[in-house]
C-alpha positions in Angstrom: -0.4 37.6 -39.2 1.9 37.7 -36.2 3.0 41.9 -35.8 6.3 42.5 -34.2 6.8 45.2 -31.5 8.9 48.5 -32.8 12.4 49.0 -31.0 11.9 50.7 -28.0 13.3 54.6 -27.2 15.2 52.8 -24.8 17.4 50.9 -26.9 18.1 53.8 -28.9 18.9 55.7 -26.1 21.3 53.0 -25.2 22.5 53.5 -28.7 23.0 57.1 -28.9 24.9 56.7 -25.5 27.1 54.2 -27.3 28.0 56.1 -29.9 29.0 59.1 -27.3 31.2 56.9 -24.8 33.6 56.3 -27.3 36.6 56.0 -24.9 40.2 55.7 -25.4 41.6 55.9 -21.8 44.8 53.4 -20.8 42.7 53.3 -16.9 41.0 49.8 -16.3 38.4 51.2 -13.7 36.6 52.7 -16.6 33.5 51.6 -17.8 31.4 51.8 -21.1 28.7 53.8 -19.8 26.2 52.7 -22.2 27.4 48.7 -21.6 27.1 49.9 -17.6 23.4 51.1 -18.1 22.9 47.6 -20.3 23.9 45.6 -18.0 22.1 47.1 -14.7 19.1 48.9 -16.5 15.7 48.3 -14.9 13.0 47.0 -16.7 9.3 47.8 -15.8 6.5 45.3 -16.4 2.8 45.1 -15.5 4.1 42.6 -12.8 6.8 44.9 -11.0 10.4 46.0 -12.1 13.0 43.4 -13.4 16.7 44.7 -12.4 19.2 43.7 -15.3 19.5 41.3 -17.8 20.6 38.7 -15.2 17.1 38.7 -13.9 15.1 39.2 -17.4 17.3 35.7 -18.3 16.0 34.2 -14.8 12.5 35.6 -16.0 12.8 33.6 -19.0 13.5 30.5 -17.5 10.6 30.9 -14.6 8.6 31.1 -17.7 9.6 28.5 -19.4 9.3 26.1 -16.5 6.1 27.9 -15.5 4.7 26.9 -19.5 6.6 23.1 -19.1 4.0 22.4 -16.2 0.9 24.5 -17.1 0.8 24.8 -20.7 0.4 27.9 -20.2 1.8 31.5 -19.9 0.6 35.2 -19.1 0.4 37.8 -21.3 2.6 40.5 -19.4 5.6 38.4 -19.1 5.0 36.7 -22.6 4.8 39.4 -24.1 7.2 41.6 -21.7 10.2 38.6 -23.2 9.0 38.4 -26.7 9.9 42.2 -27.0 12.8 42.0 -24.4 13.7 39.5 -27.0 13.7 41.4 -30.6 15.6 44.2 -28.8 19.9 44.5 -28.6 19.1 44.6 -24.4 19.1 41.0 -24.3 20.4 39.5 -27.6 21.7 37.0 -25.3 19.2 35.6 -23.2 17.6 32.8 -24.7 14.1 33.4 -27.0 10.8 32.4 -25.7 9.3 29.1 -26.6 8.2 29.6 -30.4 5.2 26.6 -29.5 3.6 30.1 -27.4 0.5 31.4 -29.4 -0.8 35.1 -29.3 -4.4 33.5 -28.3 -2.3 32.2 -24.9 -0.2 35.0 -24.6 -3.6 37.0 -24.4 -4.3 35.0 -20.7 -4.5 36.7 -17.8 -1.4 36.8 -15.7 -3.7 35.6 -12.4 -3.4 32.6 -14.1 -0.8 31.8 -12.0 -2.4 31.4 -8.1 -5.4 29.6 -9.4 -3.1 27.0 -10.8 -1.4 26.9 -7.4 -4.6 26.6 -6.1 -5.5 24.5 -8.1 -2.9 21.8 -7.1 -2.8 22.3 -3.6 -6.1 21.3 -4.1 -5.3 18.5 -6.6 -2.5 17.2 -3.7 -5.2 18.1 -0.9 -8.1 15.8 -2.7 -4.8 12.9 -3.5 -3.6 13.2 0.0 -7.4 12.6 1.1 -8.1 9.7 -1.3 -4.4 8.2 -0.4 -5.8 8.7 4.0 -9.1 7.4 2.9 -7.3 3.8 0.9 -5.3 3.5 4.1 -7.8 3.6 6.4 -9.4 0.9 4.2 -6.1 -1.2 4.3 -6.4 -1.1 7.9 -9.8 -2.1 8.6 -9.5 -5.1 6.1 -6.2 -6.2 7.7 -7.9 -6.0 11.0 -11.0 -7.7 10.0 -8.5 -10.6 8.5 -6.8 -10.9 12.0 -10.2 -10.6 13.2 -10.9 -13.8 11.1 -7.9 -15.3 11.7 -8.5 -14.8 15.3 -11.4 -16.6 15.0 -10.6 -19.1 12.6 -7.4 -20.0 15.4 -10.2 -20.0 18.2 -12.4 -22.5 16.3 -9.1 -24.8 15.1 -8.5 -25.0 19.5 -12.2 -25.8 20.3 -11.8 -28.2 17.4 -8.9 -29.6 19.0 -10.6 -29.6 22.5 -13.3 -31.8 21.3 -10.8 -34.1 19.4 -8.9 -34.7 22.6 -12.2 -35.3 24.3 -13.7 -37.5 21.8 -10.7 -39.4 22.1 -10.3 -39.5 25.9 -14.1 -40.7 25.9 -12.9 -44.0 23.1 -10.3 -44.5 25.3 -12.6 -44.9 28.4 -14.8 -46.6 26.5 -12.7 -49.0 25.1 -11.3 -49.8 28.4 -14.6 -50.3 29.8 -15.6 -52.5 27.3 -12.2 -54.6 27.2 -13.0 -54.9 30.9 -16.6 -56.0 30.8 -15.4 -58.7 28.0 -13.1 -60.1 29.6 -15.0 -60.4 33.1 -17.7 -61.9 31.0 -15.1 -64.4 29.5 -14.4 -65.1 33.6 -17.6 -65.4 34.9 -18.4 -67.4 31.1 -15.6 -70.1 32.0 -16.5 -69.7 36.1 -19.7 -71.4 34.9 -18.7 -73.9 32.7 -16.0 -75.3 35.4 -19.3 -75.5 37.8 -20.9 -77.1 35.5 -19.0 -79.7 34.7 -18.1 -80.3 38.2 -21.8 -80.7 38.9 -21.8 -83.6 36.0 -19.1 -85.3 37.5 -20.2 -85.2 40.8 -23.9 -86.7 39.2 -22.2 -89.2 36.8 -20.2 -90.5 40.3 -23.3 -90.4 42.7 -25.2 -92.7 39.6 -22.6 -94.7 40.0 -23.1 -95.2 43.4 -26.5 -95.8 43.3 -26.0 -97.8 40.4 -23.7 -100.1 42.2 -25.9 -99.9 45.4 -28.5 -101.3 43.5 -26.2 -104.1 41.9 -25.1 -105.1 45.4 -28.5 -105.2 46.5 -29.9 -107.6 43.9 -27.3 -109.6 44.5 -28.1 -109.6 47.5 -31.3 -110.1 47.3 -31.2 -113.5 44.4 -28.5 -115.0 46.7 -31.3 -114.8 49.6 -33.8 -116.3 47.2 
């Protein structure tokens, strides 16, 4: 069963000095005393003095944003506004969370540095991890211009072997082209000798063919 704090003396010293300061003076520079002490009263917490109600509202939203992002709150302050709350002093600064349970509002309010601790350590570790994935990224892209390096370096020797390869058919070609056709040369070289040899027999035959003729003739006419 939740118990609600009793008004504090406080207030109803505030109230009593209401009741008192009944003024009916025409002089603007005059001031509700009790509205004056409101206003700029000082409040004292287990964390330190808050001065005014402008600063218990600020409070309240430094604990709101502080439970936003923690999901949690301390018990000096939560407790410190839920009162500040139930009492005239602030009836308008704006209530606490209601989703704030006694069992959190129990914490401790050192709470607070461990979680800053906490997640400077959180962003220390992500900052490391975030280092550590570029430094990865880096030795992979220099491995892949490493391989591309190389990869470019075979491709030239490639093409250095082509172009040899290709200067070598050319030679050879030639070469051969050139031995063909000196073969075809000496080839029809030797047939012209050859047939100039036959003629040259077929005409000294003749010759001795015709010698012989004459010389039978010769020869039956002597007879």
């Amino acid at each position: 069963m939740t118990t609600f704090a009793p008004p504090s003396l406080l207030d109803n010293r505030y109230a009593a000095i209401a009741e008192t300061s009944v003024f009916t003076y025409d002089d603007d520079d005059l001031v509700n005393y009790a509205d004056f002490l409101r206003k700029h009263g000082r409040y004292m917490t287990k964390a330190g003095y808050v001065d005014s109600s402008r600063r218990v509202r600020s409070l309240h939203r430094q604990q709101d944003d502080l439970l936003q992002s923690q999901h949690q709150t301390s018990p000096s302050r939560g407790g410190l506004l839920a009162s500040i709350n139930k009492s005239p002093l602030s009836s308008s600064a704006p209530p606490p969370p209601l989703t704030t349970t006694p069992k959190k509002l129990k914490q401790s309010t050192g709470n607070e540095l461990p979680s800053v601790i906490s997640i400077s350590k959180s962003l220390e570790n992500k900052k490391k991890e975030h280092d550590k994935q570029m430094r990865l990224i880096e030795e992979q892209m220099i491995k892949a211009k490493q391989t591309e390096r190389e990869g470019r370096r075979l491709e030239s020797d490639v093409k250095k072997e082509q172009r040899h390869l290709h200067h070598t058919l050319q030679e050879l070609d030639i070469d051969t082209n050139k031995k063909y056709f000196d073969a075809e040369k000496n080839l029809s070289k030797n047939l012209e000798e050859k047939d100039k040899i036959e003629r040259e027999f077929l005409k000294k035959k003749e010759q001795v063919n015709f010698y012989e003729y004459e010389n039978k003739l010769e020869f039956d006419h002597f007879l």
